[in-house]
Structures are given as C-alpha cells and as structure tokens.
FIPADO-21918 format. One record per residue (C-alpha): residue number from 1; x, y, z. Coordinates in nm, 2 decimals. Example, Ala and Ser with C-alpha at 12.3 -4.5 7.8 and 13.67 -1.06 7.14 Angstrom:
1 / 1.23 / -0.45 / 0.78
2 / 1.37 / -0.11 / 0.71
END
This chain:
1 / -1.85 / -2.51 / -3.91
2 / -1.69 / -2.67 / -3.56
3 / -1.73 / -3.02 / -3.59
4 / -1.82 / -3.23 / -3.23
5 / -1.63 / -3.18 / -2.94
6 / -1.37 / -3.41 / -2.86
7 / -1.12 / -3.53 / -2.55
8 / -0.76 / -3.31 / -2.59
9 / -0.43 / -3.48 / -2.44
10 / -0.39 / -3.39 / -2.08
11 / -0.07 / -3.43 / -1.90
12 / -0.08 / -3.44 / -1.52
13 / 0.17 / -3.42 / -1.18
14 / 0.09 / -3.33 / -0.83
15 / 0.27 / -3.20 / -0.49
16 / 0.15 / -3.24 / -0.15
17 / -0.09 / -2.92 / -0.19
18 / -0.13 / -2.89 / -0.56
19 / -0.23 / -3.05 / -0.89
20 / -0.10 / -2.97 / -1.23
21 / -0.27 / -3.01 / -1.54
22 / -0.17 / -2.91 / -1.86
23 / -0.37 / -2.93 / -2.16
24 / -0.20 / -2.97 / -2.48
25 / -0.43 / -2.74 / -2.71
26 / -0.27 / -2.40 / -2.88
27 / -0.42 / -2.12 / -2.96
28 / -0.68 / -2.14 / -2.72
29 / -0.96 / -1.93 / -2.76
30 / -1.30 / -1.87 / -2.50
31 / -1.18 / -2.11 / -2.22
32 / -1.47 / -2.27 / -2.00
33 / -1.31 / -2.37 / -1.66
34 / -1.47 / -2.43 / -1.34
35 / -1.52 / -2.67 / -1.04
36 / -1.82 / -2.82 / -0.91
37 / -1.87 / -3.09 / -0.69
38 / -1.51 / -3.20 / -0.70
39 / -1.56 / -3.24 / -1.05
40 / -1.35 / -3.03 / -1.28
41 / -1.54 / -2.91 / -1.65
42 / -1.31 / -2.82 / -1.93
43 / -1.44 / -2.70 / -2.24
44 / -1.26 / -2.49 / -2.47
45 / -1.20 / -2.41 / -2.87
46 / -0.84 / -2.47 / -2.93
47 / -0.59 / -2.64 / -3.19
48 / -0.52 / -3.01 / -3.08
49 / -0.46 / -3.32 / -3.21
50 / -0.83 / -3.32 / -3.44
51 / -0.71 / -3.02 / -3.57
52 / -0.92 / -2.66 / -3.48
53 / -1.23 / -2.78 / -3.28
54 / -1.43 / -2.77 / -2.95
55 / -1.23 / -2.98 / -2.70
56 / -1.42 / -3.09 / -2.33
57 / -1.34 / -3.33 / -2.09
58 / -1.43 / -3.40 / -1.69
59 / -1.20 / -3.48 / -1.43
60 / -1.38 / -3.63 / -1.07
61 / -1.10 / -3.56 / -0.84
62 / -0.98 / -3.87 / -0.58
63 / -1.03 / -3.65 / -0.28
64 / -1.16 / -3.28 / -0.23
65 / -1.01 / -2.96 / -0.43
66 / -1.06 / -2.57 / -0.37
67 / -1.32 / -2.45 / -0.62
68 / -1.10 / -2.17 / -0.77
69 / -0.88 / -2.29 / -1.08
70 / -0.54 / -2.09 / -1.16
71 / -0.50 / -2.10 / -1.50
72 / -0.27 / -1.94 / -1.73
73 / -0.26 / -1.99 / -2.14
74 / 0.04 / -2.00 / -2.41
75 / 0.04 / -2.00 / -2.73
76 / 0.12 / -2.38 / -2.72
77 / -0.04 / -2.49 / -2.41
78 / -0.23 / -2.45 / -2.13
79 / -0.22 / -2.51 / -1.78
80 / -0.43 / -2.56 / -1.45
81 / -0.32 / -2.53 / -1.11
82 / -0.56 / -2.70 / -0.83
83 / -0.49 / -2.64 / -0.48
84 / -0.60 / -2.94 / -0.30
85 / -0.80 / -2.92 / 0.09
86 / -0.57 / -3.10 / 0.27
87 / -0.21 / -3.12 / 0.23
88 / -0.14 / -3.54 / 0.13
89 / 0.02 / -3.74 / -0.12
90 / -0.30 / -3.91 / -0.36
91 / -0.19 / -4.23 / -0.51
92 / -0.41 / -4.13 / -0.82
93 / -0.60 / -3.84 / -0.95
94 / -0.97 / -3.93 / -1.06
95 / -1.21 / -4.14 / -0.84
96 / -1.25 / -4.36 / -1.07
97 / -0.95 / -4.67 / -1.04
98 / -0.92 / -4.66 / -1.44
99 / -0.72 / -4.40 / -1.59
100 / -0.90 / -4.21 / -1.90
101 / -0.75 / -4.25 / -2.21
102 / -0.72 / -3.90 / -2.30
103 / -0.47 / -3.84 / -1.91
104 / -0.10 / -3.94 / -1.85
105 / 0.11 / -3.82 / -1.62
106 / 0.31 / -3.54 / -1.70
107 / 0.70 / -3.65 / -1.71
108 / 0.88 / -3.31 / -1.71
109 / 0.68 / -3.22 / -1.39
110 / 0.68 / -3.58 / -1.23
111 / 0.76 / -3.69 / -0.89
112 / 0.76 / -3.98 / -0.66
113 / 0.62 / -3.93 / -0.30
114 / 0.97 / -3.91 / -0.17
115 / 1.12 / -3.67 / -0.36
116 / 0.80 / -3.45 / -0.34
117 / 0.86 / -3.49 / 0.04
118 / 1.25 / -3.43 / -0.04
119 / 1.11 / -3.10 / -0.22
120 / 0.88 / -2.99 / 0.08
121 / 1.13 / -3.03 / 0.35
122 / 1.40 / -2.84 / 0.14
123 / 1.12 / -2.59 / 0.12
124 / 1.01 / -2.55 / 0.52
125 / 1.39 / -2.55 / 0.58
126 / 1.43 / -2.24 / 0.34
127 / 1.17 / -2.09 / 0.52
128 / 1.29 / -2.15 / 0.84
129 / 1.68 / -2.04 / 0.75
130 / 1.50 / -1.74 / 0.62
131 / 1.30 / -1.65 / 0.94
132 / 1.62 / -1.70 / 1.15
133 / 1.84 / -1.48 / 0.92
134 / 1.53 / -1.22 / 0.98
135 / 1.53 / -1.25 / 1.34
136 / 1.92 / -1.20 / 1.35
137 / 1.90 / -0.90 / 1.16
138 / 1.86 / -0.59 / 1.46
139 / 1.51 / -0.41 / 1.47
140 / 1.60 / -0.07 / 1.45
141 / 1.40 / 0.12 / 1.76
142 / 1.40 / 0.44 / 1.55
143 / 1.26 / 0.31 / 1.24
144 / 0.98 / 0.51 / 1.23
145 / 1.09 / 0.83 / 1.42
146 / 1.35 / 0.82 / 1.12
147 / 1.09 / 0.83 / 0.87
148 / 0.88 / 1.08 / 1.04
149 / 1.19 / 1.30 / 1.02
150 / 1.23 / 1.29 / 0.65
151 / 0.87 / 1.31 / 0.54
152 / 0.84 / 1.65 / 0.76
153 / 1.18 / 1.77 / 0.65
154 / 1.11 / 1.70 / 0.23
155 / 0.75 / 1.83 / 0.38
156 / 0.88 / 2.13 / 0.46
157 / 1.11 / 2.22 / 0.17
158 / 0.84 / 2.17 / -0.10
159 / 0.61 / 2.40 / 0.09
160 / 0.91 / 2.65 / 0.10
161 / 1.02 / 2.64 / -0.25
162 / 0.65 / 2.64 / -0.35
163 / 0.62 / 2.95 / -0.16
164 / 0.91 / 3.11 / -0.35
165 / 0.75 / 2.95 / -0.64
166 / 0.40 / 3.09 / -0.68
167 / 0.51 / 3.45 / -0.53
168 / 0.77 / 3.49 / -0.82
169 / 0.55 / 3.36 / -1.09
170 / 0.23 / 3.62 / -0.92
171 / 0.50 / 3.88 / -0.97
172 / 0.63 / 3.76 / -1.30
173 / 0.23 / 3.81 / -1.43
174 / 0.18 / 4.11 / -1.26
175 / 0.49 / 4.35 / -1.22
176 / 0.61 / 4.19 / -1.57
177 / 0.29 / 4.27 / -1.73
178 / 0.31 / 4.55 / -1.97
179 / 0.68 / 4.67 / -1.85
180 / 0.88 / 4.30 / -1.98
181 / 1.11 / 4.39 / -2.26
182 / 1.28 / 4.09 / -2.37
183 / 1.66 / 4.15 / -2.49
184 / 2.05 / 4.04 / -2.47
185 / 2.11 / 4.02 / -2.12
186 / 2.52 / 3.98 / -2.20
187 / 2.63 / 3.95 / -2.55
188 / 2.88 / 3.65 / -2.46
189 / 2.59 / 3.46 / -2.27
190 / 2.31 / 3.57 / -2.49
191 / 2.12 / 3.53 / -2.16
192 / 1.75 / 3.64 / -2.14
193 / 1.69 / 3.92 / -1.89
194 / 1.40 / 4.15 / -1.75
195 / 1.43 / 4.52 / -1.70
196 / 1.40 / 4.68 / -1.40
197 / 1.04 / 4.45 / -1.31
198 / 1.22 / 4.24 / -1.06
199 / 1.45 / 4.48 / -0.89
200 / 1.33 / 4.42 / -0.53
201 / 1.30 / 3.99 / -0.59
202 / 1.60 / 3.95 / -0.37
203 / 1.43 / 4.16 / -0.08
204 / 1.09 / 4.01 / -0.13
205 / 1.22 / 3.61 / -0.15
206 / 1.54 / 3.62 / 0.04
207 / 1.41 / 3.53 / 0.38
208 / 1.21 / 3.25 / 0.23
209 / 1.52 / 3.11 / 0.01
210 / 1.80 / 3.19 / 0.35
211 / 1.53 / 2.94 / 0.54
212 / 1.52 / 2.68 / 0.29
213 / 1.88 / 2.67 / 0.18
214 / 2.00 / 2.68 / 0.56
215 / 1.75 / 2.36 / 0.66
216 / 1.93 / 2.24 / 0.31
217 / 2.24 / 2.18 / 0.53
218 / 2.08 / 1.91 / 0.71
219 / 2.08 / 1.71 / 0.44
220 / 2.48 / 1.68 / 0.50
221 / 2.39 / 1.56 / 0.83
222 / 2.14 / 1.32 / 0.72
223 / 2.41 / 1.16 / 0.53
224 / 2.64 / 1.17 / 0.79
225 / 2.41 / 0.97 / 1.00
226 / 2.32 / 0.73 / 0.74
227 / 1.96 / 0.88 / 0.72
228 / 1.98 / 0.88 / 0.33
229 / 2.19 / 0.70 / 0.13
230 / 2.34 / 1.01 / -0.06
231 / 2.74 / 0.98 / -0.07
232 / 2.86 / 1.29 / 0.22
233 / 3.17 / 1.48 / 0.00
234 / 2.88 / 1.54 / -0.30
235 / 2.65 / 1.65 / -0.03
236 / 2.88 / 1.86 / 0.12
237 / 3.01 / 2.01 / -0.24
238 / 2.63 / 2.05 / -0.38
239 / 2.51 / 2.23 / -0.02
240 / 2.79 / 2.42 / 0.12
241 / 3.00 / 2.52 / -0.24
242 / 2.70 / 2.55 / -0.43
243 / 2.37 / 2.74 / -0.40
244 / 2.47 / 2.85 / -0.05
245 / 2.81 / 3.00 / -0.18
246 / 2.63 / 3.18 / -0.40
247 / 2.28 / 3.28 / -0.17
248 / 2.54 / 3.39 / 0.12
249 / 2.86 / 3.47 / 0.00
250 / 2.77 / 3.69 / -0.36
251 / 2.41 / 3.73 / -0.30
252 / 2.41 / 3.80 / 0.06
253 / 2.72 / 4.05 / 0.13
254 / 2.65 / 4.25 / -0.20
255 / 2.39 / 4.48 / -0.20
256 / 2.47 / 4.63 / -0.52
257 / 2.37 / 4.26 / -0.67
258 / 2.08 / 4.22 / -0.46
259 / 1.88 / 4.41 / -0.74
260 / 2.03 / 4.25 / -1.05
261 / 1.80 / 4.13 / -1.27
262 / 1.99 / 3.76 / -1.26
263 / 1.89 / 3.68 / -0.89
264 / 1.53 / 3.69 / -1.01
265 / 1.65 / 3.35 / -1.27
266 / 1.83 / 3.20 / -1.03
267 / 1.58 / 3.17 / -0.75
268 / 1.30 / 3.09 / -1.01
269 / 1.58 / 2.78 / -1.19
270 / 1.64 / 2.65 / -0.79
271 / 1.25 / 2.66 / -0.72
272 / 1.13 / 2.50 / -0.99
273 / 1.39 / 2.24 / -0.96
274 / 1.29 / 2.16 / -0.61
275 / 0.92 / 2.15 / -0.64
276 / 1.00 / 1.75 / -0.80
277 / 1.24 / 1.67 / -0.58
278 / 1.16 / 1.72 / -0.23
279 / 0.78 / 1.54 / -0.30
280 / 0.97 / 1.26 / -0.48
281 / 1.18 / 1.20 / -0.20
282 / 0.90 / 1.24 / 0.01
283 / 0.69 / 0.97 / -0.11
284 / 1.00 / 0.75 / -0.15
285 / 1.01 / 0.72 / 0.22
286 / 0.65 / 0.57 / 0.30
287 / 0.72 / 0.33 / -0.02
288 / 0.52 / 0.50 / -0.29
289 / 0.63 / 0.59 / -0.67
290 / 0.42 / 0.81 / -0.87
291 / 0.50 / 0.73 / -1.23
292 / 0.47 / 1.12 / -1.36
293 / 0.65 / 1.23 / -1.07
294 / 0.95 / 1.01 / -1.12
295 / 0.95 / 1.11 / -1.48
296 / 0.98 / 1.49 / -1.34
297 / 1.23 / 1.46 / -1.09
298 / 1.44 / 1.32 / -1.36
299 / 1.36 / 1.47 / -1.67
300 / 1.37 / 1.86 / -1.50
301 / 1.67 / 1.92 / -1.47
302 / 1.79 / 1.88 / -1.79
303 / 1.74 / 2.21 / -1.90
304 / 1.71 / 2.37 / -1.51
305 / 2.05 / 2.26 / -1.48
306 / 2.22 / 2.46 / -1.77
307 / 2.06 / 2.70 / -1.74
308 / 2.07 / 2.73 / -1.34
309 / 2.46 / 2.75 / -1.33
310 / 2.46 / 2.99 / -1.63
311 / 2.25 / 3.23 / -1.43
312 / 2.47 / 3.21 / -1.12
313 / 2.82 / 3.22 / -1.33
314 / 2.68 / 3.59 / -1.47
315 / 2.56 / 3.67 / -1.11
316 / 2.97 / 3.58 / -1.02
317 / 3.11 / 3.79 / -1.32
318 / 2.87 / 4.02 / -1.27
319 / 3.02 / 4.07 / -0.87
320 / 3.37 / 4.03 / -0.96
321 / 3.43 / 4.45 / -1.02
322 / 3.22 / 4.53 / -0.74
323 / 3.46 / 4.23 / -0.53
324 / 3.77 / 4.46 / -0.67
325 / 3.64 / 4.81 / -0.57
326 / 3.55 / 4.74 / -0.24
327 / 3.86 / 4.47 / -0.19
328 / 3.60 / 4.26 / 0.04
329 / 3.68 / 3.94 / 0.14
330 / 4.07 / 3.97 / -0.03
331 / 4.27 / 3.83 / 0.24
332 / 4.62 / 4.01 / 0.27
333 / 4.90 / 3.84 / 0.42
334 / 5.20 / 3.95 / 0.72
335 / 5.48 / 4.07 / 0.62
336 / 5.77 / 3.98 / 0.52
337 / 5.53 / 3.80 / 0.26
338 / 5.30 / 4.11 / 0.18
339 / 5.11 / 3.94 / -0.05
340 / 4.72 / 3.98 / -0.07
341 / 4.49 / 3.68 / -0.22
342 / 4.25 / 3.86 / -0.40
343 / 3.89 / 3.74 / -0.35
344 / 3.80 / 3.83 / -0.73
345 / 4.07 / 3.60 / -0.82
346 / 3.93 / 3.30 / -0.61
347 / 3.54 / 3.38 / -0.78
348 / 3.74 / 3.30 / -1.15
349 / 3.84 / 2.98 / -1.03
350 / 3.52 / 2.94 / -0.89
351 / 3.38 / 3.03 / -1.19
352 / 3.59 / 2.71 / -1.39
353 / 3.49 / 2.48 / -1.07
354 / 3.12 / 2.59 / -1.13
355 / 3.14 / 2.43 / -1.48
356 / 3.29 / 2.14 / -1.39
357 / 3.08 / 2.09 / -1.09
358 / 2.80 / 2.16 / -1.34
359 / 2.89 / 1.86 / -1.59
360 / 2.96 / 1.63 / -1.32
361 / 2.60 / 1.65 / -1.19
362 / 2.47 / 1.64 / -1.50
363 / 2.64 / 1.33 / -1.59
364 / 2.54 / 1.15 / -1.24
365 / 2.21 / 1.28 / -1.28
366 / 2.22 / 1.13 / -1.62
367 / 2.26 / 0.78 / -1.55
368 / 2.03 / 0.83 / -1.22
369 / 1.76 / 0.90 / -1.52
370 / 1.88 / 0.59 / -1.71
371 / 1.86 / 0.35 / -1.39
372 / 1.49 / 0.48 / -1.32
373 / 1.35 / 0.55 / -1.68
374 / 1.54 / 0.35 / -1.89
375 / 1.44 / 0.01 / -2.06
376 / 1.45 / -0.29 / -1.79
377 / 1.73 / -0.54 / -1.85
378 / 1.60 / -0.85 / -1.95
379 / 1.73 / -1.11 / -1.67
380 / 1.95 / -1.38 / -1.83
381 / 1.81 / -1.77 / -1.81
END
C-alpha cells in the first residue's frame, strides 16, 4: 500500500513568455495537473527520491499564468510548460519571497535577464530576416490558374482511362463469359491470350485511348514550362517513343492488328496503370496525400509494367511480317545509293530499346517507391 504523499524535486527556468518546470519523478503514472487561481496543483504517482509513492506539491505563481498546462512525460522525467499573460522578466517564481525547499532553479535551462533578452531579440530578428526573404521571393500571378490547369487535366485523364477501364472489364464479364479459353498465346512468351472475345476492342476503345494518349502529350509541355517538375527528355521518351508509338504507329496504320487479341492486354495494362496515377497527381496539387493511394501509385506497376511492355513487344513482333509484305513505312533511298531502310528492321531495334526503356523505368520507379514508402531516415544529432 502507497504510503503518504510527499514533495518531488522540481527544477525550474523561465523566458519572457514561459515557465519551465521539470519534475524529477520517472515512470510517471495517472498525472493530476491543472491551474486554478494562479495556483498550480501537481499530484501524481511516480518513482522519486522516497522511492514509488504519491508525490503533490502547489506552486502560487508571482504574477498571472494561462490556465492550460503543456506537459509532456519521459521515462525519467517530466516537464511543464506555462505560458505566462504578459510577456516580462519575474525576478522570482512563487508569490511567496521564500523559496520552497522542494524548488531550485533549473541549471541546464538557466538564464539571466540579459541573455533571455539576447535570445528574444536573436529570435524577432529571425523572424524578421525571414519575412524579408519571403517578401523578396516573386508572387507568382498564375499560381492558381496553374493549379486549376493540372487538377482539370489529371481530372480529365482518370475519367478517360476509367472509361476505357470499366467498358473493357463489362466486356471481359460479358463477351468473355462462356467463350474464354485460356491457352499459350506464343510458346516463347508463354503469354496468356483470349480467343476471338475481344476482336473488335480496338474499334470499340480506340477513340477513347487516341483522346487520352494525344492530351498525354501535354504533359511534355507542362514540363517544358516548368508546370511539373518531371525531367523533359524522359517525358518526351515515355510520351512520344512509347505508348503513342505503339497506339499510332503499329496499332493505328495496321488494320490487320487492330483485331489481335494483344491490343485488348495492352489497353487493359495502360488503364489500370493510370487509374492511380492521374488521381495521385491530382490530389498532390491542392496538398493532399492519401496513404492507400500513395501505396498504389507505387506499388502497381510492378507487375503492370512487365507485363505492359511484354504485351506491346508481341503486338511489334506480331506486325513485323505484315510491315514486310506491305513494305509500309520502309524508306528507300536515291540512287546512286539505292538502298532501302527497312521499317521491320527499325521495329527489332525498337524491340531491344523497348526492354531497355522497360528496366530503366522500372529502376526509377523503384527508388521513387523507396523515397515515398520506405523506412524514414532517422535525422543525425
């Protein structure tokens, strides 16, 4: 059983608007602090210098306090922060001319009236150097037009790709239902594939996926203009040599591929992919992170990547004979030259650039996943 309550050791030290008290008691358990009357109660069960007991004392302040306490506990310690009513320099802290027995000032925290003034002049002249470098700094006019601009723009491509989204995966249910075979799309690739379900996706999606991927090339602009902060070559590379190469180019001028099975995956792996993107970036402008979001838009595309650029290097292979029949796109030279640069040659070295491109983004996206999900470095003291 507790024995009486006694008086623990409190340290104090003041500035021109606060008081600091700490109480030396550890492992402080139900903590009874409150203010009335200028008069501070204390009363607490804690491990002090009687050993494990109820420890109380009152403190009657020398001039007026705010009635709300900060307080925050350790394992060793505890401490008070009082906010004093009017910004002055007290020559003691308790009403009373005697000092208690049980309060000394506390030496680690201790200052003299001039340094304390020292302290609060460095402190308005921080705050003053800070609200000069501010005002130097140019408002930009456009700040919010800007903003507007990108919410409506990643606004727009979510509803798009979620367009493309829920009308594939309606078809998926419903065309696919009772007619899906699953089987070896390509015995090198081992790729999954549909039978003829999906023939007509490219006619029933492509208007949708020509709007969104041609308002896609604004994002080279926005980093042109500094709008975003995304580097301009990657944009460039990622817009222009990637899905749009493949949407315009194989897609597009083929109509032999336009029913492939393949164009079905790749619209469905670029959809997908999008529909945590665009609203991540979207919310990113007005200041907002959503926690499962962020985890999304970087956790995705680690197999939608793969398995993205597989489907659109068997869309290329798959329109490299069909490039060599028709001989579209080879470029043939004047004479005395006579050479022709065969377009099915350039889509094989597209086809190693595709891969490469392929591991490059999924190394940057990599350590963009470590920098926003990874363990928080622990700042050095």
């Amino acid at each position: 059983m507790a024995g009486p309550s006694l008086r623990p050791h409190v340290h104090w030290a003041q500035r021109h608007r606060e008081l600091f008290l700490r109480v030396d008691l550890s492992d402080v358990r139900n903590p009874d602090i409150t203010i009335t009357d200028n008069v501070l109660h204390f009363r607490a069960q804690g491990h002090g210098a009687k050993g494990d007991n109820i420890y109380e004392f009152e403190i009657e302040f020398l001039e007026p306090v705010e009635p709300k306490p900060v307080c925050r506990m350790t394992q060793r310690q505890l401490n008070i922060t009082v906010q004093k009513k009017e910004s002055n320099w007290w020559e003691r802290l308790t009403k009373q001319e005697k000092r208690p027995l049980f309060l000394a000032p506390d030496f680690d925290r201790w200052l003299d009236e001039s340094d304390a003034e020292m302290e609060l002049k460095e402190k308005e002249e921080e705050k003053i150097n800070k609200m000069k470098i501010e005002s130097r700094v140019p408002k930009d006019p456009f700040k919010h037009l800007k903003k507007g601009y990108l919410i409506m723009y990643n606004l727009v491509q979510f509803l798009g790709f979620s367009w493309i989204f829920v009308n594939m995966t309606v078809r998926l249910f419903i065309l696919g239902k009772g007619n899906m075979e699953i089987h070896l799309f390509s015995k090198m690739v081992g790729f999954l594939c549909l039978t003829d379900s999906f023939y007509d996706t490219f006619h029933t999606i492509s208007d949708m996926m020509y709007f969104c991927q041609t308002l896609a090339l604004m994002e080279i602009m926005n980093s042109l203009i500094g709008l975003v902060r995304s580097p301009l070559i990657p944009s460039v590379v990622q817009v222009v040599f990637g899905r749009n190469f493949v949407l315009f180019v194989i897609l597009g001028s083929l109509e032999e591929m336009q029913s492939k099975p393949v164009v079905f995956f790749i619209f469905y792996f670029w959809s997908i992919t999008e529909l945590f993107r665009y609203p991540y970036y979207m919310l990113s402008c007005i200041g907002i992170e959503w926690k499962p979001l962020t985890w999304l838009r970087y956790t995705v595309w680690i197999p939608l990547y793969p398995l993205g650029g597989l489907a659109e290097a068997v869309c290329i292979v798959q329109s490299i004979p069909i490039f060599s029949e028709t001989g579209k796109f080879s470029l043939g030279l004047p004479n005395p030259l006579n050479v022709t640069i065969q377009f099915p040659f350039v889509l094989q070295i597209y086809l190693i650039a595709l891969f490469l491109g392929v591991f490059v983004n999924f190394r940057h996206l990599y350590k963009q996943r470590k920098q926003h999900l990874g363990p928080k470095k622990r700042k050095m003291k």
